[in-house]
C-alpha positions as CSV (number, residue, x, y, z in Angstrom):
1,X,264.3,152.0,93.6
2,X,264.2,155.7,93.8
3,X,266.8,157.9,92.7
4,X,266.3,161.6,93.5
5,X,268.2,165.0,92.5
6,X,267.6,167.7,94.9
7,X,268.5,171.2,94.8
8,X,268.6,173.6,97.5
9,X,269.5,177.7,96.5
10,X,267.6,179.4,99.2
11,X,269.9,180.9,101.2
12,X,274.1,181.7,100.3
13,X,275.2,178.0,99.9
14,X,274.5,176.3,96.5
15,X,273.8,172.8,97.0
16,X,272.5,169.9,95.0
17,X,272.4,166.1,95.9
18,X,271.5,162.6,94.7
19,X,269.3,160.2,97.1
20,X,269.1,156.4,96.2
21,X,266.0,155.1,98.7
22,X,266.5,158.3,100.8
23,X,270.0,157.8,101.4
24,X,272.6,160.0,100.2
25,X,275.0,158.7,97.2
26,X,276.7,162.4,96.1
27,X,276.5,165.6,97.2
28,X,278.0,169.4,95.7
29,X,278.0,172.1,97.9
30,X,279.6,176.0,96.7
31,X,279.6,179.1,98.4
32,X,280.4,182.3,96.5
33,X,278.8,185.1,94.9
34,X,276.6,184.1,92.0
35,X,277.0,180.8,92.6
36,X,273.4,179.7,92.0
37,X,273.5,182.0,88.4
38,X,277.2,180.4,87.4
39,X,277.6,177.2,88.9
40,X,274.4,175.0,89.4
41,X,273.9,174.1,86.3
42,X,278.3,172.4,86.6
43,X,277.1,170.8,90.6
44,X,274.1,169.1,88.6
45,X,276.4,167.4,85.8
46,X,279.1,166.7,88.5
47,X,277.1,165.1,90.5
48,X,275.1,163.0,88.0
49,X,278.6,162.2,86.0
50,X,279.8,160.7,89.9
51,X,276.9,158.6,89.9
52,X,277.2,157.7,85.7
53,X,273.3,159.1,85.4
54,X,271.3,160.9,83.4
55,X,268.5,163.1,83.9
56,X,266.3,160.0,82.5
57,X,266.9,157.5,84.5
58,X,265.7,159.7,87.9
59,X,262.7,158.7,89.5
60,X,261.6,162.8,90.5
61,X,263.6,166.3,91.0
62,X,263.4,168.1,94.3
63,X,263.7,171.6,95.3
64,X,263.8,173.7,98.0
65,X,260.4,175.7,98.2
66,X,262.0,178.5,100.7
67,X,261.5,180.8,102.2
68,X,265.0,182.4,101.3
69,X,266.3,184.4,98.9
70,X,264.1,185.2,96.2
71,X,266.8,185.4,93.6
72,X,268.5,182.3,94.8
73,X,264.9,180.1,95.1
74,X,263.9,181.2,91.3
75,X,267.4,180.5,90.2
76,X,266.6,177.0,91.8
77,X,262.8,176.4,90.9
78,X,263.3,177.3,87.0
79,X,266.6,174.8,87.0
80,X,264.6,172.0,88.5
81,X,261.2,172.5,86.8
82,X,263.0,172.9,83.6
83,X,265.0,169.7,84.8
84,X,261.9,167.9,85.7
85,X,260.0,168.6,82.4
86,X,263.0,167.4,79.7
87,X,263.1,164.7,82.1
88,X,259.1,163.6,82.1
89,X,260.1,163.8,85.8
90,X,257.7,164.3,89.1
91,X,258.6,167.9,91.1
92,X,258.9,167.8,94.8
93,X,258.7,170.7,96.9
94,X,260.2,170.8,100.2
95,X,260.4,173.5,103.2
96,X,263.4,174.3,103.7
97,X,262.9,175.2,107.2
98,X,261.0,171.6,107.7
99,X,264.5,170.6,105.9
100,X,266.0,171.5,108.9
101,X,264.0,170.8,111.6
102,X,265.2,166.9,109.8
103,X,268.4,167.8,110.9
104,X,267.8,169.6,114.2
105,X,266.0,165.7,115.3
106,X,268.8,163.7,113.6
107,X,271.3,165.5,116.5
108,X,269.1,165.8,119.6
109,X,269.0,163.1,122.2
110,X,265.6,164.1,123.4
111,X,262.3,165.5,123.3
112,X,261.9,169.5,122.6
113,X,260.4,172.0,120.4
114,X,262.3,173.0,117.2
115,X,262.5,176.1,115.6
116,X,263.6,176.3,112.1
117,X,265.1,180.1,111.4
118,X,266.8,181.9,107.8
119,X,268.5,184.9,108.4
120,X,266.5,187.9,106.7
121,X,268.4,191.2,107.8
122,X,268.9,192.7,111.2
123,X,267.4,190.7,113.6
124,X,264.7,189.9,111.3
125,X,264.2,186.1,110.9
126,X,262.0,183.1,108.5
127,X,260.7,181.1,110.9
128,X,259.1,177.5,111.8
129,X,257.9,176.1,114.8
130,X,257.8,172.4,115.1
131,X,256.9,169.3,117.5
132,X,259.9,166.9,118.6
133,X,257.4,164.4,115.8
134,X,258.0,167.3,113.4
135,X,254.9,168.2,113.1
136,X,254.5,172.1,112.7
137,X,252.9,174.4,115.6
138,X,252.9,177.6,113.5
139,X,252.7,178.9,110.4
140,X,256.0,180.4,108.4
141,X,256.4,183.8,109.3
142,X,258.8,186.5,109.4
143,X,259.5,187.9,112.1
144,X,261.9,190.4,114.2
145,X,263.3,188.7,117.1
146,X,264.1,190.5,120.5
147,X,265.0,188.8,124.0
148,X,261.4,188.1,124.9
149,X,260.4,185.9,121.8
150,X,259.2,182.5,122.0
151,X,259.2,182.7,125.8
152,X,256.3,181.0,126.2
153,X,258.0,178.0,124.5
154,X,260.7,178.5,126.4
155,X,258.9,178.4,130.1
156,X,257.3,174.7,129.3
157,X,261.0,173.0,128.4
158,X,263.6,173.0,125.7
159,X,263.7,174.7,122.6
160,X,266.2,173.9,119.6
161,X,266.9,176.6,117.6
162,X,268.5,175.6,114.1
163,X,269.8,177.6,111.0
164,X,271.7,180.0,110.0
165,X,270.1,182.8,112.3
166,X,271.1,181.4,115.6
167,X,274.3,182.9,115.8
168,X,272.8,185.7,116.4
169,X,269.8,184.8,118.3
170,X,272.3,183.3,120.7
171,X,273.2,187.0,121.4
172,X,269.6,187.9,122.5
173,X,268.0,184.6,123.5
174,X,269.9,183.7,126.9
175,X,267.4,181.2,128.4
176,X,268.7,178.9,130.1
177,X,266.2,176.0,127.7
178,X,267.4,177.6,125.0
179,X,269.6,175.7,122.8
180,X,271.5,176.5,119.5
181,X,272.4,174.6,116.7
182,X,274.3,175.5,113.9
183,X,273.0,173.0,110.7
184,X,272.8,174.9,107.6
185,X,270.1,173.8,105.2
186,X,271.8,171.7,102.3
187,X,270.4,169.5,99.8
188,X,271.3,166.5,101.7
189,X,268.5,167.7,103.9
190,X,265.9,168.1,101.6
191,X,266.7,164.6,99.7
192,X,265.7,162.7,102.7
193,X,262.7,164.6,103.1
194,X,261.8,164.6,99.2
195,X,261.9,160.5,99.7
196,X,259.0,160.8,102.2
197,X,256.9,162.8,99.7
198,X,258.1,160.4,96.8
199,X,256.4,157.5,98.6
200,X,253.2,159.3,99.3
201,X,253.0,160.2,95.7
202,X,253.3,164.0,96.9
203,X,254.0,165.9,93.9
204,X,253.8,169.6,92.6
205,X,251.9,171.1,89.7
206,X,254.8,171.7,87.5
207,X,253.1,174.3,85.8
208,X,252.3,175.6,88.8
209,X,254.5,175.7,91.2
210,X,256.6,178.4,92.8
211,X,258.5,179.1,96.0
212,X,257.1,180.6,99.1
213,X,259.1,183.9,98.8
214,X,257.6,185.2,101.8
215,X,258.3,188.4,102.1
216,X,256.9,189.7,98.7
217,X,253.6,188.1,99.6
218,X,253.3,188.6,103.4
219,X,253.8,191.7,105.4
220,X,256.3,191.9,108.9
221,X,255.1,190.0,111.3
222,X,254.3,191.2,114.6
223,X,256.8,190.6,117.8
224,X,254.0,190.2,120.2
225,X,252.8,186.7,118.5
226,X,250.3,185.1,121.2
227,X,252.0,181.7,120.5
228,X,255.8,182.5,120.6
229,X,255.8,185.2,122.7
């Protein structure tokens, strides 16, 4: 039996869950400012007190490896590699824009490409592009989005666009394949995908690891992308 505490703080929504064999047993989810600072620390007990567990008795910790906010993913990757060291715990990293490509496939009927966007500012976006298998067709970028982007993707059939960008991609993407869902990431997400890299034994360096802030490492990346646009 595995028992997994993830934590997702990448983007405005503080979220932490508990996973028993991938499937969710408690969940805590805030919104506010400084939420991630002030009140991660009360989800986590919460959550564990629902559940009568302690941090010992977990098989790993999870956490949301970004890209996001880079205040909110340190907040999150110090809590759960400090978690996961007191603990004698495995770390899990986890995408969060693979996170929700998860839940993009768990609410489509049929086959199409998926592409995984965090709001950045403007019309600037993180992005992910993904198979209907979830397999990835490009690497994370950002990216500034206009109403000719990902038209090539567009042309061949359906593309799903998840996060919490598309409502306003839906104001410059008008394609008639395009389609828009509105799943935020949450730690629900990343759980079930942290109980596919607990099976395969894929774990992180704890001394290591950090998130993929994006932005502070990679510069703007062009609109005319030979693949998306």
């Amino acid at each position: 039996m595995a028992i997994i505490l993830s934590i997702e703080t990448s983007t405005s929504i503080c979220s932490v869950a508990l996973h028993k064999n991938g499937e969710l047993i408690a969940l805590r989810e805030i919104e506010e400012t400084g939420a991630h600072a002030q009140k991660l620390m009360d989800l986590i007990d919460s959550a564990l007190v629902e559940q009568e567990l302690e941090i010992r008795e977990l098989s790993a910790i999870a956490v949301s490896e970004g890209p996001g906010s880079y205040t909110g993913l340190r907040i999150g990757a110090s809590t759960a590699k400090g978690l996961a060291f007191s603990g004698d715990l495995p770390l899990i990293g986890v995408g969060a824009l693979k996170a929700l490509a998860l839940g993009a496939k768990h609410n489509i009927d049929d086959q199409g490409v998926i592409v995984s966007m965090l709001d950045a500012r403007r019309m600037e976006v993180y992005r992910e592009v993904f198979d209907s298998d979830l397999n990835g067709m490009s690497p994370i970028d950002a990216e500034i989005l206009d109403e000719n982007s990902f038209q090539s993707l567009l042309e061949k059939g359906k593309v799903y666009f998840v996060g919490d960008a598309v409502e306003k991609v839906s104001q410059v993407i008008k394609h008639p394949n395009a389609n828009f869902l509105r799943i935020a990431v949450s730690a629900d997400l990343i759980g079930k995908e942290a109980f596919v890299k607990y099976q395969n034994q894929e774990f992180e360096d704890l001394a290591y690891f950090v998130p993929n802030y994006l932005k502070e490492f990679k510069a703007l990346h062009s609109k005319k992308n030979l693949l998306l646009s």
